[in-house]
C-alpha positions as CSV (number, residue, x, y, z in Angstrom):
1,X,14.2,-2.3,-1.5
2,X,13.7,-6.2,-1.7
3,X,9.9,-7.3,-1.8
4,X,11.0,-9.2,1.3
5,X,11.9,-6.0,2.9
6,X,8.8,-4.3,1.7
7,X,6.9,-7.1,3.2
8,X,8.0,-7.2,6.4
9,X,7.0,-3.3,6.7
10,X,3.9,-4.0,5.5
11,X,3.5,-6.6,8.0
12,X,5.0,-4.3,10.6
13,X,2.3,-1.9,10.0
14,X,-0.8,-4.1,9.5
15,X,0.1,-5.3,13.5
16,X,0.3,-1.8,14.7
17,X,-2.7,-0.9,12.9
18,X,-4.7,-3.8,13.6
19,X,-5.4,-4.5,9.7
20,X,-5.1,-7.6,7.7
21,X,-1.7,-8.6,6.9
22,X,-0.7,-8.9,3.4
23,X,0.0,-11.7,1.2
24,X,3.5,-13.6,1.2
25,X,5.2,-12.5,-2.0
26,X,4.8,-15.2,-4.8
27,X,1.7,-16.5,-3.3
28,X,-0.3,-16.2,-6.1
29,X,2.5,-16.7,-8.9
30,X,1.6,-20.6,-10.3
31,X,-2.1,-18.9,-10.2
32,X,-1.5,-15.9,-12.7
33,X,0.9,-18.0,-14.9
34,X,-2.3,-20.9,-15.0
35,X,-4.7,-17.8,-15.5
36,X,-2.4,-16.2,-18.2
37,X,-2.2,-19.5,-20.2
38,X,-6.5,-20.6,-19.8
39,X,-6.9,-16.7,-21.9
40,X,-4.3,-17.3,-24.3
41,X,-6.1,-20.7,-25.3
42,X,-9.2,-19.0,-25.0
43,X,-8.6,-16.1,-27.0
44,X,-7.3,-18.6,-29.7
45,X,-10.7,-20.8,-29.6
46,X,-12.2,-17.1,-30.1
47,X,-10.2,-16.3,-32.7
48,X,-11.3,-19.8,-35.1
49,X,-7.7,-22.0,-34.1
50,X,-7.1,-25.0,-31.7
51,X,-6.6,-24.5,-27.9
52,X,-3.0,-25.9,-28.3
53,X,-1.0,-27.6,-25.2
54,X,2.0,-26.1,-24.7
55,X,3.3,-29.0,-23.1
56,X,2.8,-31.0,-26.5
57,X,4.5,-28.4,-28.5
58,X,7.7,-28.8,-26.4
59,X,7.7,-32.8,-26.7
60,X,7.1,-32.3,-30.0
61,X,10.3,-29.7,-30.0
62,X,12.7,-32.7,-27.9
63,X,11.4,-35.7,-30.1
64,X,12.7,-33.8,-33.2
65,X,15.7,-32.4,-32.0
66,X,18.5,-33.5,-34.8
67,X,20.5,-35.4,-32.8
68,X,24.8,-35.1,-32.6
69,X,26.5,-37.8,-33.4
């Protein structure tokens, strides 16, 4: 079963039961990534390093890419 599927039970159910209906599924994806990523760079500003930039990191990666020629 698809979490499509699933949700369209659950919304099923919710209007014959009068209960709220549940979320979309991948509302709330962008949010746990962003939530995952503020703990990793607070954990490493716990542990004595640098919250890094992960976005830096991969320019960093693409500037020094050797480069065929």
């Amino acid at each position: 079963m698809t979490a499509t599927s699933q949700y369209l039970i659950d919304t099923y159910r919710a209007s014959q039961h009068g209960t709220p209906m549940p979320p979309p599924p991948g509302r709330d994806d962008v949010a746990v990534v962003r939530a995952a990523r503020s703990y990793q760079q607070f954990r490493a500003v716990l542990d004595g390093g640098e919250a890094r930039r992960p976005w830096r990191a991969a320019l960093r990666r693409i500037l020094t890419r050797p480069h065929p020629c």
